[in-house]
C-alpha positions as CSV (number, residue, x, y, z in Angstrom):
1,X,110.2,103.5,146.7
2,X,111.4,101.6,143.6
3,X,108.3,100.2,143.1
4,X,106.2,104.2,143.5
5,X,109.4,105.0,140.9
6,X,108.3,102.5,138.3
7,X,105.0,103.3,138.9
8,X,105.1,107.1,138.2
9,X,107.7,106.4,135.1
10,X,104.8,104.4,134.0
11,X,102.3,107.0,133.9
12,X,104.7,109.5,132.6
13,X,105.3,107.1,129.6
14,X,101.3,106.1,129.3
15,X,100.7,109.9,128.8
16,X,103.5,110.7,126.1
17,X,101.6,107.6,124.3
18,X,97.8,109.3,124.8
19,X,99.3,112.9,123.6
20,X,100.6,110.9,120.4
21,X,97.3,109.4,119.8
22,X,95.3,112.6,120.0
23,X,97.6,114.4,117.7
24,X,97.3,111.4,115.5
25,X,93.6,111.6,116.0
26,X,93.4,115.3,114.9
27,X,95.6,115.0,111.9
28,X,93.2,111.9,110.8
29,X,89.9,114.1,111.0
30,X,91.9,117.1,109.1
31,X,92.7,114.6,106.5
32,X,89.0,112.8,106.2
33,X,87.5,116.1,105.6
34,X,89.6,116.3,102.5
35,X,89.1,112.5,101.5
36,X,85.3,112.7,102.1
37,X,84.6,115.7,100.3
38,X,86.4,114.4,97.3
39,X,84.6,111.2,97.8
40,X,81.5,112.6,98.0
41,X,81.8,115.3,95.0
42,X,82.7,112.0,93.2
43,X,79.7,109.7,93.7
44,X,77.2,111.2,91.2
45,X,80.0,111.4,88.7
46,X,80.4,108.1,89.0
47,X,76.1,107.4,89.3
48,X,75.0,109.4,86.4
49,X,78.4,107.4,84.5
50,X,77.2,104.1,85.4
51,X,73.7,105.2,84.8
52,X,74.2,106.0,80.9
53,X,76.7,103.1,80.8
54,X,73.4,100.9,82.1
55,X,71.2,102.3,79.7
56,X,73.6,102.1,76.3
57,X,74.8,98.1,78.0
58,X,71.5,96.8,77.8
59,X,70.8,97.6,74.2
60,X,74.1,96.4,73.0
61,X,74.8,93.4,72.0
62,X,77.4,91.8,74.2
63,X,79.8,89.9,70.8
64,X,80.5,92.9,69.4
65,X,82.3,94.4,72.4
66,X,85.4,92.4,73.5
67,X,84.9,93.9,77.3
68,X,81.4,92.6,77.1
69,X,82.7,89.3,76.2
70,X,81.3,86.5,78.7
71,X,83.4,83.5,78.5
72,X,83.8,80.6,81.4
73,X,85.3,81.7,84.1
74,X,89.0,80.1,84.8
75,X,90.9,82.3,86.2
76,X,90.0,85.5,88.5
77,X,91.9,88.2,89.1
78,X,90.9,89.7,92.4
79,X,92.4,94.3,93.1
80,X,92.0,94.4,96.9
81,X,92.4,98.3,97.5
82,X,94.0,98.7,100.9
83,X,95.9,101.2,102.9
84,X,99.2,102.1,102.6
85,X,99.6,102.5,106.4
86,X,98.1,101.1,109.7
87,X,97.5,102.8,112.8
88,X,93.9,102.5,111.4
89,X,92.4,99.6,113.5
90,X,91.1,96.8,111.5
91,X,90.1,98.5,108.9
92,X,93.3,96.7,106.4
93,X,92.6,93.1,108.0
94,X,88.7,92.9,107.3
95,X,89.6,94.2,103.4
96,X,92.3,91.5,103.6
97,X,90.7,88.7,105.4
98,X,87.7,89.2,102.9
99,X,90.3,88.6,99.7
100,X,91.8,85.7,101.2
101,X,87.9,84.0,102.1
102,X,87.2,84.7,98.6
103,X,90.1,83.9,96.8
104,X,89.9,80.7,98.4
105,X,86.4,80.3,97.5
106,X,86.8,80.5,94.2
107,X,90.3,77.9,94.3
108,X,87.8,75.8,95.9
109,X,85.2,75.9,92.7
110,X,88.1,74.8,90.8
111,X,89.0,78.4,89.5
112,X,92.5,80.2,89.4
113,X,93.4,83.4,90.9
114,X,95.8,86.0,90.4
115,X,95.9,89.1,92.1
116,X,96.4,92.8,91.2
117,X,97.3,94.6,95.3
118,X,96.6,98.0,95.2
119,X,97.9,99.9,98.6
120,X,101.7,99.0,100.4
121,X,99.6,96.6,102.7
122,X,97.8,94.4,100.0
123,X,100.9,94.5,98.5
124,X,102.9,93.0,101.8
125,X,100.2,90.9,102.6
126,X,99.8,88.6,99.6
127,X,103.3,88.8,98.0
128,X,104.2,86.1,100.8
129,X,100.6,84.1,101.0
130,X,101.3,81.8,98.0
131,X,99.2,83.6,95.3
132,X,100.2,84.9,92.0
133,X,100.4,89.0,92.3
134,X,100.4,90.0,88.8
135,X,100.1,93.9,89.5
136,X,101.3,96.2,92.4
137,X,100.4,99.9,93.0
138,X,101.7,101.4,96.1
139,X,102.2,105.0,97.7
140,X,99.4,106.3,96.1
141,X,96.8,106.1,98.6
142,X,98.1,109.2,100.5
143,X,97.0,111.2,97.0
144,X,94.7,109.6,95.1
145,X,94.6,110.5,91.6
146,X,93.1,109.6,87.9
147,X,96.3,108.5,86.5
148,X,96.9,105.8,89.2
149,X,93.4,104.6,88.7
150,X,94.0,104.5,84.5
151,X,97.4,102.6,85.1
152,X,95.9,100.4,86.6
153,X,92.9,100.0,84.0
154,X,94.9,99.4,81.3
155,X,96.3,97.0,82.7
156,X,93.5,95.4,83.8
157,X,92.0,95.5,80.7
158,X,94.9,93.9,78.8
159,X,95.0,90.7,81.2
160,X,91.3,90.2,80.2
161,X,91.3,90.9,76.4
162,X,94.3,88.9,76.3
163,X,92.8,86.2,77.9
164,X,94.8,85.7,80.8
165,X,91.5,86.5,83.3
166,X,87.9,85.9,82.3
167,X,87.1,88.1,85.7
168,X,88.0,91.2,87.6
169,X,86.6,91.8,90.8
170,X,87.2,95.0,93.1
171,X,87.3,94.8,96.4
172,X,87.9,98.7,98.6
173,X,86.6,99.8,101.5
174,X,83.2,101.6,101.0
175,X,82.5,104.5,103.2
176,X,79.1,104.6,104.8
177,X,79.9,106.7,107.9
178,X,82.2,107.5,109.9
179,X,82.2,104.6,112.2
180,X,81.2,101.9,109.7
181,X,83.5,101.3,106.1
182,X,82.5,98.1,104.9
183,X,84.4,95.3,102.5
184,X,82.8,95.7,99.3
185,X,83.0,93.8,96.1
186,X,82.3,95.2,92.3
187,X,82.6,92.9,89.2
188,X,84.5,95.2,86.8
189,X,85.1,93.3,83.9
190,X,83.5,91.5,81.8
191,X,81.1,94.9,81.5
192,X,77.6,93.4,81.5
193,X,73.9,95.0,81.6
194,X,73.4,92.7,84.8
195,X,76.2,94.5,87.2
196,X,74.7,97.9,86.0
197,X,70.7,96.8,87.2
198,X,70.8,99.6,89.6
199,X,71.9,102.4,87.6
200,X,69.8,101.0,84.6
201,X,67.2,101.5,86.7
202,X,67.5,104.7,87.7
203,X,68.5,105.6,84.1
204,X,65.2,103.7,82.8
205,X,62.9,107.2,83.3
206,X,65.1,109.3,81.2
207,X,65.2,109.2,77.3
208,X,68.5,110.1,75.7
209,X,69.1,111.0,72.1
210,X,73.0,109.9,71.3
211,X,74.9,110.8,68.6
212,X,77.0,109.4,66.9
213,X,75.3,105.9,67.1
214,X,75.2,104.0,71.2
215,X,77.4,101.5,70.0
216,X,80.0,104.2,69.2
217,X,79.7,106.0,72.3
218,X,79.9,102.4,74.4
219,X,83.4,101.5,72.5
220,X,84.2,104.8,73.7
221,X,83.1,104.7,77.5
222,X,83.6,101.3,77.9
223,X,87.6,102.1,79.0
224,X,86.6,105.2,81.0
225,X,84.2,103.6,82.8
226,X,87.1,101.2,84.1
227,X,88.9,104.0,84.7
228,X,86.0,105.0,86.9
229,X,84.9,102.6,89.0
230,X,89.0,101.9,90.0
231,X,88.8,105.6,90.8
232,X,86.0,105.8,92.4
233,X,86.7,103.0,95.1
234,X,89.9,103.9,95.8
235,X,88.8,107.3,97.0
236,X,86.1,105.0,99.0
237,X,89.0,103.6,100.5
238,X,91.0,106.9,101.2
239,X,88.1,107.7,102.9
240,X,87.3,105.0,104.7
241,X,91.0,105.0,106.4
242,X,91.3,108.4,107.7
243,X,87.3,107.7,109.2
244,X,89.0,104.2,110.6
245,X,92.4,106.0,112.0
246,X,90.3,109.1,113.4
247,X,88.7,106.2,115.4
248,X,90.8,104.4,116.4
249,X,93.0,106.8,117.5
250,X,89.8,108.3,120.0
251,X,89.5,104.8,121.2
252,X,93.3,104.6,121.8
253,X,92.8,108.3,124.0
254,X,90.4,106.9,125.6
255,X,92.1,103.8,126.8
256,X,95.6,105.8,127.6
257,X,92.9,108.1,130.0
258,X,91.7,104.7,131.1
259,X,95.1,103.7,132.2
260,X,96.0,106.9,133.6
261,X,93.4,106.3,135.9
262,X,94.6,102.9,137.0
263,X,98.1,103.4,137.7
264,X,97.4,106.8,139.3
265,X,94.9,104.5,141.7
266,X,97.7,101.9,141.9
267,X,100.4,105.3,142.5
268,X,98.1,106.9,145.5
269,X,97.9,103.1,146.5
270,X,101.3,102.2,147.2
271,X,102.4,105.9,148.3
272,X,100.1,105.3,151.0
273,X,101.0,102.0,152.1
274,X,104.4,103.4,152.1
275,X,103.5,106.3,154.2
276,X,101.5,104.1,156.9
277,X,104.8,101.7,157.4
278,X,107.1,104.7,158.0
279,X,104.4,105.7,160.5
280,X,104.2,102.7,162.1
281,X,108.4,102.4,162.3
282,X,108.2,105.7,163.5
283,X,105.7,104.5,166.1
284,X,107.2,101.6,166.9
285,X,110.7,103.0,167.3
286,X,109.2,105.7,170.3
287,X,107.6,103.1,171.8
288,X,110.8,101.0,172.0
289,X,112.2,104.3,173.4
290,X,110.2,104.3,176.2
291,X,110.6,100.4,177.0
């Protein structure tokens, strides 16, 4: 009887877990509504700026803007945008696996890196991994907002104008659907015609008339669009972790169901068992009695 005890405590337990992980599940898809819209009422914001940006970059001349500047490349500074809880499979690993591979790349090409951890579990992750963390930005993924993303711009900017990077790569979580969020990298800074191609492009068939002069108007943009494309993938990556969480919470249902199943089986099992050997005492015992 111990044994059917442990069994059905078991169960009980397995079920408090699966009614956790369905609530957790809900919350999660309540929550990616809200991330995805503003995600998605973002992205041609964030086109249509890179596609002007394109346009006024490739006329420029690269010396006369210092965030233009193109200089050999010594030291990278690498913002892996994570997280700043689990519970969301491996959604934080594959961002943080993918900074670590590339970090070590570059180390490897005789390049330094420092890093700039945006989201608690970047920020936990590398402080303790041996690499220089030169910038941490943490709580804000719950809320994404502008300021956070300008913060970190200016700072961003300062290390490279200063001189103490030569590179700024992004790395967040890009949202493709709900079941697939994907490591994604964007060169930031130095600003250059060549990581705008694609929005050059699709700017090339429209004609704009600027005033005051493009140059001008690129001193001017060139700040915001940092300010941007932080912006923009960090609400990529608040995205991209309620969609993770929502799944893996429903695979976490499904396996507690799963479970269920097998220790109810193993329950009806052993309660049977049970039942049989009492029978057979029983049996045994009359028959004894008639001997």
């Amino acid at each position: 009887m111990a044994a059917l005890k442990d069994i059905k405590n078991k169960i009980v337990g397995v079920k408090k877990t699966q009614q956790i992980t369905k609530a957790m599940n809900m919350v999660a898809a309540a929550k990616l509504r809200g991330a995805q819209s503003r995600m998605e009422d973002f992205r041609p914001y964030a086109s249509k700026f890179a596609a002007v940006m394109g346009q006024l970059a490739g006329t420029a001349n690269p010396s006369t803007f210092p965030l233009m500047a193109v200089r050999p490349v010594k030291t990278v500074l690498v913002v892996p945008i994570t997280a700043d809880r689990g519970l969301c499979g491996s959604f934080n690993t594959n961002i943080l696996n993918a900074a670590e591979r590339f970090a070590k790349a570059q180390i490897a090409e005789g390049r330094n890196v420092k890093m700039a951890c945006i989201g608690k579990k970047a920020v936990n992750y590398f402080k303790s991994r041996g690499f220089e963390v030169v910038y941490r930005l943490a709580d804000v993924m719950g809320n994404v907002q502008m300021f956070n993303a300008r913060a970190a711009g200016q700072e961003f900017t300062r290390l490279f104008l200063e001189g103490q990077v030569d590179e700024v790569q992004l790395l967040y979580g890009r949202f493709v659907n709900v079941v697939t969020q994907k490591p994604t990298f964007k060169k930031v800074l130095p600003i250059s015609s060549e990581g705008l191609g694609d929005a050059d492009a699709a700017a090339s068939n429209s004609a704009y008339t600027y005033e005051p002069e493009p140059e001008a108007i690129l001193n001017n943009l060139m700040p915001m669009y940092i300010n941007v494309q932080i912006f923009h993938a960090m609400l990529e990556t608040a995205a991209s972790e309620q969609a993770a969480r929502m799944t893996s919470m429903d695979n976490a249902t499904r396996a507690c169901k799963d479970i269920i199943s097998s220790l109810t089986l193993t329950y009806n099992k052993a309660r049977q068992g049970a039942i049989t050997k009492e029978l057979m005492d029983i049996v045994g015992g009359a028959e004894a009695l008639k001997g």
